[in-house]
Phi, psi and omega in degrees: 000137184265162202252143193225048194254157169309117174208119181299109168327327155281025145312008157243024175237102177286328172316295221286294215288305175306304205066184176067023160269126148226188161226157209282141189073013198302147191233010187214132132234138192270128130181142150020128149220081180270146187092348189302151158276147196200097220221120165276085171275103184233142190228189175235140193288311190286353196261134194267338185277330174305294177307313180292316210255026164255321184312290173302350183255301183274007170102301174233175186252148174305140154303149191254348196260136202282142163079035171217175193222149158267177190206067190293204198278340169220008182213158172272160175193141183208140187316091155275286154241201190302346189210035191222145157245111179277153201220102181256100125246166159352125170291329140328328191265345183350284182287338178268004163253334161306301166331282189308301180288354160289326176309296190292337181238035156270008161236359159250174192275080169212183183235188147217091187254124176300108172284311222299349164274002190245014202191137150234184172234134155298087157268103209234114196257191159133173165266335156258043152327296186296315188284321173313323179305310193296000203255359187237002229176114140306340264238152235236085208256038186286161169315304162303326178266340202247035234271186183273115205099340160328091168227159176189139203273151168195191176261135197221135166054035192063060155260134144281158201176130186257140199247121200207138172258154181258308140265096148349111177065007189219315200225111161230172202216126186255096170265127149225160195301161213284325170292339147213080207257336162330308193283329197284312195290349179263359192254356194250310159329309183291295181313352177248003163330299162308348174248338209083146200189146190224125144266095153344138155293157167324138141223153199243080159198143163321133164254099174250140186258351125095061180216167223265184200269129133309100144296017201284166195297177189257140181307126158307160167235138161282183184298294164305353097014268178284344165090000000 
């Protein structure tokens, strides 16, 4: 009989699956959100029946300003390009929102496609959270540029990886593909050798902060980068 239960890519990372590793004083902290629904949404930028019917479904409309996230009451949506959304919930909610939103954009030209077995999410806090990232990422992640509302897809340890702030200068949230999120969580680890770092248990919820989207101009990336 196959066995067909849920299973975290990191799951040969006992830190990662367990929790309860640090070291005294730790200034990082790790850990898992495994299991999120992870809903890939492409529209057309210019189509107004696309923006209405995700508005009418999900409560808010995707961004429209490049590199920021909008946020309703259970679920996140965040800028990948002119015509891509990564869509983040409750794992419970997955499937009634994969349902809804084909229903609703079934006579305009978008897509919807189900991520969340091909992704997990990193989360990594501290006061020193920015300098372990920089030590992996051109990508400018300081406060002044890299803000609250703030995401951006880049290369973090020759990983592609998407990047979403929680705290300014603090608190960020990593999604990467499921192939190589092993290698990212022992490579995140390491890098946090030096500050001290405590690993969290998993936990499988949404972080929404519920706080309003930075209009502020979109953090550059170079060109290799944006891919």
């Amino acid at each position: 009989m196959s066995d067909n239960r849920m299973q975290s890519p990191l799951i040969a990372q006992t830190d990662a699956v367990h929790g309860g590793r640090g070291q005294t004083g730790a200034r990082v902290t790790l850990f898992e959100r495994p299991f999120l629904g992870q809903i890939a949404l492409r529209g057309e930028p210019d189509d107004e029946a696309f923006f209405k019917a995700c508005r009418d479904t999900l409560g808010i409309a995707p961004a429209t300003t490049p590199n920021t996230v909008v946020e309703g009451t259970d679920v996140v949506i965040a800028w990948q390009r002119p015509t891509e959304w990564l869509l983040l919930c409750e794992p419970e909610a997955r499937q009634d929102w994969l349902d809804r939103l084909r229903v609703a954009l079934g006579d305009v030209h978008a897509g919807v496609v189900d991520l969340s077995g091909g992704q997990t999410l990193i989360a990594i806090e501290g006061e020193h959270a920015l300098d372990v990232l920089a030590k992996g990422t051109t990508l400018d992640l300081h406060p002044r540029v890299f803000g609250t509302g703030d995401c951006a897809r880049t290369l973090l340890a020759k990983t592609t990886a998407f990047i979403r702030v929680i705290e300014p200068g603090r608190s960020f949230e990593i999604v990467v593909r499921r192939s190589f999120a092993d290698y990212l969580w022992q490579w995140l680890r390491d890098a946090s050798g030096e500050y001290g770092c405590e690993v969290r248990a998993p936990q499988s919820c949404l972080a929404v902060t519920q706080t309003p989207v930075n209009d502020a101009p979109a953090v550059a990336a170079t060109q290799e980068e944006r891919g």
